[in-house]
N, C-alpha and C positions, 0 to 999 in steps of 0.2 A: 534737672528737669525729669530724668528720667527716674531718677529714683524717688520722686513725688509721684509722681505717674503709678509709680509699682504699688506703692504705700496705699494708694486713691482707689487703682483698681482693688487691691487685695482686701481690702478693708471694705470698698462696698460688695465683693463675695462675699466677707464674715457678715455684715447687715443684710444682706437678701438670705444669705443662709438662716441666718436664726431669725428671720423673720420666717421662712417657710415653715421652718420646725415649726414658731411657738402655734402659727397656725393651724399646722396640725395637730397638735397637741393642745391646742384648745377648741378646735369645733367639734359639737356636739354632736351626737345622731348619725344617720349615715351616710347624707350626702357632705360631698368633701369636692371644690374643685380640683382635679387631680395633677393642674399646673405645680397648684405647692409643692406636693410630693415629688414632682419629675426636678422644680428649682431647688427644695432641698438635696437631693442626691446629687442635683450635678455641682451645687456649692459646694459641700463636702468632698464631693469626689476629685474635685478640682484643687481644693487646699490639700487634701491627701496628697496629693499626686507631687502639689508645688514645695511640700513642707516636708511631711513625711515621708513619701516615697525617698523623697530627695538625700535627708537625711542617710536614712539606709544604705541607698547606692553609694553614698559618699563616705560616709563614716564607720559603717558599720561591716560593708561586703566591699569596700573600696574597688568599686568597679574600672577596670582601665577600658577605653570604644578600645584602645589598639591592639588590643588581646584579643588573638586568632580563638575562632571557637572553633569545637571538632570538628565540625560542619564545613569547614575553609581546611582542614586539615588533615581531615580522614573522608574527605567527599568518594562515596561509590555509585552515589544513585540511586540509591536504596535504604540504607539505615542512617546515611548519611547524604544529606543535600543543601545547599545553601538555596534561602529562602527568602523572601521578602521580609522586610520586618512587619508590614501590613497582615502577611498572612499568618505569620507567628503570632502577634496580637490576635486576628481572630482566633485561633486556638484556643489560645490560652484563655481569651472573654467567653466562649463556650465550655471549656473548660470547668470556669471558675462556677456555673449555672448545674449544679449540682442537687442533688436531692436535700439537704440542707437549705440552700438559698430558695429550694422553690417550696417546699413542705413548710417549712419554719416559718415564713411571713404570713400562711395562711393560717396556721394555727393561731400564731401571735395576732393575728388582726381581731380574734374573737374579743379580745380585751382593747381594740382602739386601734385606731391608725399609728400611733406614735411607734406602740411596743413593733409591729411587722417593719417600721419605717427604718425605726433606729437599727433592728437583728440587722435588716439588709446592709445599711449603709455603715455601722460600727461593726459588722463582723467581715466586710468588703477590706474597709480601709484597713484594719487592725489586727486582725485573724486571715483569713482565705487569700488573698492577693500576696500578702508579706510572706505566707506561709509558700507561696508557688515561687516565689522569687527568689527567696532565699533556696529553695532545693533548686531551679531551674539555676543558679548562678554557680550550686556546687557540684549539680554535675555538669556542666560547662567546663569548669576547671578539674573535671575528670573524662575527661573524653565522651561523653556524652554517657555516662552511668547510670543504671536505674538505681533507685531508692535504698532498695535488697541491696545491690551489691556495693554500693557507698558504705552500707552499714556494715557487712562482711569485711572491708578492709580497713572500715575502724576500730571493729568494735571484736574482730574474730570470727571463723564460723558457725558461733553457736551464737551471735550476736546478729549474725547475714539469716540463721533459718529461724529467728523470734521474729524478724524483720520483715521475712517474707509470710510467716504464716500469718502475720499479723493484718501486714497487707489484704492478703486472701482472703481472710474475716474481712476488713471491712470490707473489699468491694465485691463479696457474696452480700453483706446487709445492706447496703447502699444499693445494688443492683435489684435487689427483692422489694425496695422500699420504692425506687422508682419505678419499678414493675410495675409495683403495685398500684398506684397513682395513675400509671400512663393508660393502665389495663381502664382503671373506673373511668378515667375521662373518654378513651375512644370502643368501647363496648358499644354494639349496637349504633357505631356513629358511622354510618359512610363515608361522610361530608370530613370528618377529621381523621380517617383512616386511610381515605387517597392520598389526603393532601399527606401524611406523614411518608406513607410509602412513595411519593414524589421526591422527595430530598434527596434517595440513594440518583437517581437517574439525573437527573438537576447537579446535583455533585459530581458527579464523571464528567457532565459533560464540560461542566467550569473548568476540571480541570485540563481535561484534554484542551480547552481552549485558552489556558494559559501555559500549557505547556506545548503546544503544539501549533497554534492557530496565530497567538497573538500572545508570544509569550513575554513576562514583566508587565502587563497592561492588568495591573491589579483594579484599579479604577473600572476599568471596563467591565473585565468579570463579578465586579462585583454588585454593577448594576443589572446586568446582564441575569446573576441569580437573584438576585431583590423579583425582578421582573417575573422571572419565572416560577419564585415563591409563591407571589402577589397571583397568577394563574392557577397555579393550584390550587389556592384558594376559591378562588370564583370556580375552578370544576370540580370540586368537591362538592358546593353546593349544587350544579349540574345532577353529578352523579347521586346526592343523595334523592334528586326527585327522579332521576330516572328507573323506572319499572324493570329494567334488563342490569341499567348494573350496580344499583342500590343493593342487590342482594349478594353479587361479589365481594363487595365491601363490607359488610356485614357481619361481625365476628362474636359468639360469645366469648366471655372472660378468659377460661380457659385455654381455648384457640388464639385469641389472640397473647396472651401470655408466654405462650411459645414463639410466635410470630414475633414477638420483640424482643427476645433473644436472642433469634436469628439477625433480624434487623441489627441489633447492636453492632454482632460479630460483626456482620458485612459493613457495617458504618465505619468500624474500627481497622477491620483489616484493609478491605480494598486502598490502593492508592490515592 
């Protein structure tokens, strides 16, 4: 029974999935109800995840749960902390939302919903996820190593400094790319310039409230920042009619282009 059941469910995922695609890929024009698009990605995402991912983890990177990771091993509190697997997950789903997955479906959309539908969802499943799993799994079984120095102890250290200049490049190009993007979208925006500069402060305080207040209550905090997101929005719009502090917010290109480097840093370092 149960394995009719799997057969049943998994098979009407493959029928609702290529039903959303062919839908997409065949309406015309611009309007599109955007259901389709949201049941194609999550059919696909869902067979990835049940088929493929699976795959991988099992055959390919033979993942053992019993295997201490450096995190349970080299715990300081610092460079090292064991974590929720929730919160791990969002990292890595924020992570994977890169100037690639956000640039590339809007170019690709000029030619049809199909081509931005399929970049996101065949370069998710097949490309960008497999690609973080697979290094997230080898430096695991190196004590938690970055990229550079995996490559130095395989490969030698003229092998560790191609590895890291390499790096460098891209996330100079990558960083100048999303710059660039973020600069055109909140130029002249108050309304999306609070709300952005609201994340760093929203962020602290999640965490100081799961780590200090209610700590393990992932669930909590994370309605808790939905919530506060969701405000920040309504006071951006606030702030963009406001006469006093419309013009705080307010940045040319320039100014704010430095403003989001800063931002970065403090995104990135802060705890």
């Amino acid at each position: 029974m149960n394995k009719t059941f799997r057969v049943v469910l998994w098979g009407s995922v493959v029928l609702l999935g290529a039903l959303a695609l062919g839908m997409v890929a065949l309406r015309r024009g611009e309007p599109i109800n955007a259901l389709w698009l949201v049941a194609a990605a999550t059919c696909c995402y869902a067979l990835g995840y049940r088929f493929y991912s699976a795959f991988i983890a099992a055959k390919i990177l033979a993942v053992d749960p019993l295997r201490a990771t450096p995190a349970e091993r080299l715990e300081n509190g610092r460079d090292f902390l064991v974590t929720n697997k929730w919160v791990v997950f969002g990292h890595h789903f924020a992570a994977i939302a890169g100037p690639g997955p956000l640039v590339g479906p809007v170019l690709a959309a000029q030619f049809g919903y199909l081509p931005g539908t399929l970049w996101v969802i065949a370069g998710a499943v097949f490309a960008g996820c497999v690609q973080d799993f697979v290094i997230l799994l080898f430096s695991v079984r190196r004590d938690g190593k970055s990229l550079t120095e995996m490559a130095k102890e395989e490969t030698g250290p003229l092998g560790g400094l191609v590895a890291y200049v390499a790096v460098i490049a891209i996330l100079i190009i990558l960083l100048a790319v999303i710059a660039l993007v973020v600069v055109n979208a909140l130029k002249d925006s108050p309304w999306g310039t609070f709300t952005i500069a609201m994340t760093i402060p929203i962020a602290l305080l999640m965490g100081i409230y799961l780590r200090r207040i209610r700590p393990g209550k992932v669930l909590e905090v994370s309605l808790l920042g939905f919530i506060l997101v969701l405000l920040a929005i309504w006071g951006g719009q606030w702030v963009a009619h406001s006469a006093q502090l419309a013009p705080i917010f307010t940045f040319r290109g320039q100014t704010l282009a430095i403003l989001i480097l800063i931002y970065a840093f403090a995104a990135s370092a802060l705890p």
